[in-house]
C-alpha positions in Angstrom: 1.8 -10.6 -10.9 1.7 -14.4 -11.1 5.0 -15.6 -9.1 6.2 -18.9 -10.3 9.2 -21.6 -9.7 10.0 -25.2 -10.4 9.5 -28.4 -8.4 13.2 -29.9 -7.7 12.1 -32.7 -7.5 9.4 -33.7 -10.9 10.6 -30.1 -12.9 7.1 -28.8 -13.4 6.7 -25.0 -13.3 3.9 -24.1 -11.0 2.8 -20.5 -9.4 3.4 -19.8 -5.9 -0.5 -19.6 -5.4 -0.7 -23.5 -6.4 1.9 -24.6 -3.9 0.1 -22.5 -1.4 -3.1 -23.9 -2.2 -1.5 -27.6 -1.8 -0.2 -26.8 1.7 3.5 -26.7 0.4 3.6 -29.6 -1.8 4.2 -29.5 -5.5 0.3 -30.2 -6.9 1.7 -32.3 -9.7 3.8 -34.6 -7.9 3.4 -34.5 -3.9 6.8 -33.4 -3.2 6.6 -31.7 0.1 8.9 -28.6 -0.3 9.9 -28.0 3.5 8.0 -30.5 5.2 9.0 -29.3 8.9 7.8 -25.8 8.0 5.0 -26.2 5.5 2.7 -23.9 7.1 5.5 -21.0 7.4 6.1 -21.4 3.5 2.6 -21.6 2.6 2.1 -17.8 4.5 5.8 -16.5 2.6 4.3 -18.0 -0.9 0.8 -16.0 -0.2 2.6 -12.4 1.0 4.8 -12.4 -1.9 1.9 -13.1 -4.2 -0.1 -9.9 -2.2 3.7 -7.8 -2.4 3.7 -8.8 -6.2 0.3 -7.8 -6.8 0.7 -4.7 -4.7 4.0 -3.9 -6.5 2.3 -4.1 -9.9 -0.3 -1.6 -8.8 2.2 1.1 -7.4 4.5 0.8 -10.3 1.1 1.6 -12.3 -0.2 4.4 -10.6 3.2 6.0 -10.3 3.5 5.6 -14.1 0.0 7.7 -14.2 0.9 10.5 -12.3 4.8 10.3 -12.5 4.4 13.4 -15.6 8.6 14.2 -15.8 9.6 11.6 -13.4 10.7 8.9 -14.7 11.8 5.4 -12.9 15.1 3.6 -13.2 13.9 -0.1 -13.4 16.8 -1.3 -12.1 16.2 0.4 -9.1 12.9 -1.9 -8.4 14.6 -5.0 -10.6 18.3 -5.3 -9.1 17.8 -6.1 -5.4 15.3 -8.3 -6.5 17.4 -9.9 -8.6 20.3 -9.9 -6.6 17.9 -11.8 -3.3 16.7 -14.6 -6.5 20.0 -14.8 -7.4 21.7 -15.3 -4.4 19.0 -18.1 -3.3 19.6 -19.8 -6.7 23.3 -20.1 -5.4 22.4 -21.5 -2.4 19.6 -24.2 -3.5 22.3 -25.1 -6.0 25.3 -25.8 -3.2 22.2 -27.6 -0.6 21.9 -29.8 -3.2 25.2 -30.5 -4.6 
């Protein structure tokens, strides 16, 4: 799983891994994300890469052996959804 967002500042889309790799600044246009806490970001941005990757491979072994069980992918997608959601809300009224 590649996790990606956009810089708020220049509007590039970039993966999580290449903010990581850039200590917490967007690569394209230097803008440091959370500049008192760079490091802290950098180590969230790099464990939700691993808990994407790792989410991707349960979901496909579980598919391989789950013969007659079937998942509800909203199960998996809704909190998830609900957390990117609720953070989208409150970038939006930060910056407002």
């Amino acid at each position: 799983m590649r996790v990606s967002g956009k810089c708020g500042r220049c509007g590039r889309t970039l993966l999580a891994s290449q903010v990581a790799e850039a200590g917490g600044r967007c690569p394209a246009c230097g803008h440091r994300f959370h500049p008192h806490y760079a490091p802290l970001l950098v180590q969230a941005l790099r464990r939700l890469d691993a808990a994407g990757t790792a989410l991707e491979e349960a979901l496909a072994r579980a598919l391989e052996l789950g013969f007659g069980f079937q998942l509800d992918p909203e199960s998996i997608l809704g909190p998830l959804r609900l957390r990117l959601e609720g953070e989208s809300g409150a970038v939006q009224e930060r910056t407002a």
